[in-house]
C-alpha positions as CSV (number, residue, x, y, z in Angstrom):
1,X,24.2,0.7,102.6
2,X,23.7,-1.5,99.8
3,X,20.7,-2.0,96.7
4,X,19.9,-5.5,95.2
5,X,18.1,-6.1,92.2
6,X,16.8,-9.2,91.9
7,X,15.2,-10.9,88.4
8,X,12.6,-13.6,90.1
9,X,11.5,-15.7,86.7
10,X,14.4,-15.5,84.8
11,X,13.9,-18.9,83.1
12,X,10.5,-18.3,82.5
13,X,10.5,-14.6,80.8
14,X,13.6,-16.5,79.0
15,X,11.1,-18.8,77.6
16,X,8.9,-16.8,76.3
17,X,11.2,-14.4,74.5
18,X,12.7,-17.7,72.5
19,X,9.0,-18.7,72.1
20,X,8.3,-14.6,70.7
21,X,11.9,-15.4,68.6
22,X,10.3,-18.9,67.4
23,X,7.4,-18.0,66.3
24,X,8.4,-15.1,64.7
25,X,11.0,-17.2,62.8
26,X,8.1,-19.3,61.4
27,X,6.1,-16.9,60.5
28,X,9.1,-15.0,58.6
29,X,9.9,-18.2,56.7
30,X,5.8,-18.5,55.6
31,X,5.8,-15.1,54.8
32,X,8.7,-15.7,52.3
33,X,8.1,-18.5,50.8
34,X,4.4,-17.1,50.3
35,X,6.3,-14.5,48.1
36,X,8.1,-16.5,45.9
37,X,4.8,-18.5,45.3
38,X,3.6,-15.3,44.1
39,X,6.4,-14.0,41.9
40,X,6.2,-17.9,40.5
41,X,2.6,-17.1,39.8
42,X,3.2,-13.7,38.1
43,X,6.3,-14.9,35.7
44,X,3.7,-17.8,34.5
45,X,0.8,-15.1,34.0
46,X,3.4,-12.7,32.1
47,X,5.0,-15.2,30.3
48,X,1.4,-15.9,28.8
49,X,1.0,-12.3,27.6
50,X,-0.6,-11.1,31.3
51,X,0.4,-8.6,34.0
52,X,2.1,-6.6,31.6
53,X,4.4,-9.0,29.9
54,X,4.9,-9.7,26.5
55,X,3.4,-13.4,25.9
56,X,6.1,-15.6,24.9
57,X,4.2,-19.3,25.2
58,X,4.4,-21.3,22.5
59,X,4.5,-25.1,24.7
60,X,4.7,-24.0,28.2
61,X,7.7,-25.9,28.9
62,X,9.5,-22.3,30.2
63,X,6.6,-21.9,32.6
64,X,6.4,-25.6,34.1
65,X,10.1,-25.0,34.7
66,X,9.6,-22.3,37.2
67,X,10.4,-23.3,40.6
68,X,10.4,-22.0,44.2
69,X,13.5,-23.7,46.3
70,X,13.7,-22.9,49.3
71,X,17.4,-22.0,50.7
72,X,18.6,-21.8,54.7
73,X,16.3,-23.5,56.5
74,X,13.4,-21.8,54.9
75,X,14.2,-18.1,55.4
76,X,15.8,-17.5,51.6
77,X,13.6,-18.5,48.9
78,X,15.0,-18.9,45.1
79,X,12.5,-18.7,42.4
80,X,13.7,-19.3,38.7
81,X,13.8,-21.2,35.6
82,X,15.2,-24.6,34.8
83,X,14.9,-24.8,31.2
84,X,18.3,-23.3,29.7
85,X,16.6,-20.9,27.6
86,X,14.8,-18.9,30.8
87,X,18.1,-16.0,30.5
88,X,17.6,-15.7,26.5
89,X,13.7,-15.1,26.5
90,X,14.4,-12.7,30.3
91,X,17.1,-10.9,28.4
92,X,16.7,-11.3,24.9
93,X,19.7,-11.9,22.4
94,X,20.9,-10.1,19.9
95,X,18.0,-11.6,17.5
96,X,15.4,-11.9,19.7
97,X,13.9,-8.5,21.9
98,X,13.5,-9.6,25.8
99,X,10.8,-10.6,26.9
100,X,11.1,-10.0,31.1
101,X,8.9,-12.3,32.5
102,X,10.9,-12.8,36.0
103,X,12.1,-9.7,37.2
104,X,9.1,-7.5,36.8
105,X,7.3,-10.1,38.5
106,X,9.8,-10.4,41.9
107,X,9.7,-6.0,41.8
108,X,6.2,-6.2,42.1
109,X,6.2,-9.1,44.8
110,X,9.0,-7.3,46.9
111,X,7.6,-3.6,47.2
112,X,4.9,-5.5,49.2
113,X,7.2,-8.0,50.6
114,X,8.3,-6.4,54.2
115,X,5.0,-5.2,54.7
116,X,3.4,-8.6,54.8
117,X,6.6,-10.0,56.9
118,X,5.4,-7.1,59.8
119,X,1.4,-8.3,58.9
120,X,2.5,-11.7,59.5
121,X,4.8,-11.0,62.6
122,X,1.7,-9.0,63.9
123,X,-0.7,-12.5,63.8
């Protein structure tokens, strides 16, 4: 006496998981690169004396030099400075008190961050 099992639309339930996978992969990547829009956005609003920070805008220059690059195909998202200075006025120096404009602003983006990953997952 013998059981068979058999799986009738294979390749079609195998479709639809990489379309699941697929779109889920998209929506990941919008999600994140939504978020470093946002902690963009805050370190220019701090840096000008707003969401808490200490203002420390004299031409702007530091704040037109924050980018958002976007790493591995979209799914890591870098968000920083390219004026040289950015570390002295994040960290201060030994003459000058910090003035955290960047990482204040990336905590508060990323204690929402997974939750709008699942939100966006969800749509």
């Amino acid at each position: 006496m013998k059981v068979t099992f058999a799986l009738f639309g294979a390749n079609e339930l195998r479709r639809s998981l990489q379309k699941i996978c697929d779109d889920m992969a998209m929506k990941s990547k919008q999600e994140t690169y939504a978020a470093g829009l946002e902690t963009q956005r805050i370190a220019k609003l701090r840096l000008k004396g707003k969401e808490g920070g200490t203002r420390a805008w004299k031409t702007g220059h530091l704040a037109g030099s924050i980018i958002v690059d976007k790493l591995d195909k979209g799914m890591i998202v870098e968000v920083g400075p390219t004026a040289p200075y950015g570390p002295y006025v994040e960290h201060g120096t030994r003459k000058m008190k910090e003035r955290p404009y960047l990482y204040p602003a990336y905590d508060k983006v990323a204690e929402k961050f997974p939750k709008e990953i699942i939100e966006g997952c969800k749509r």
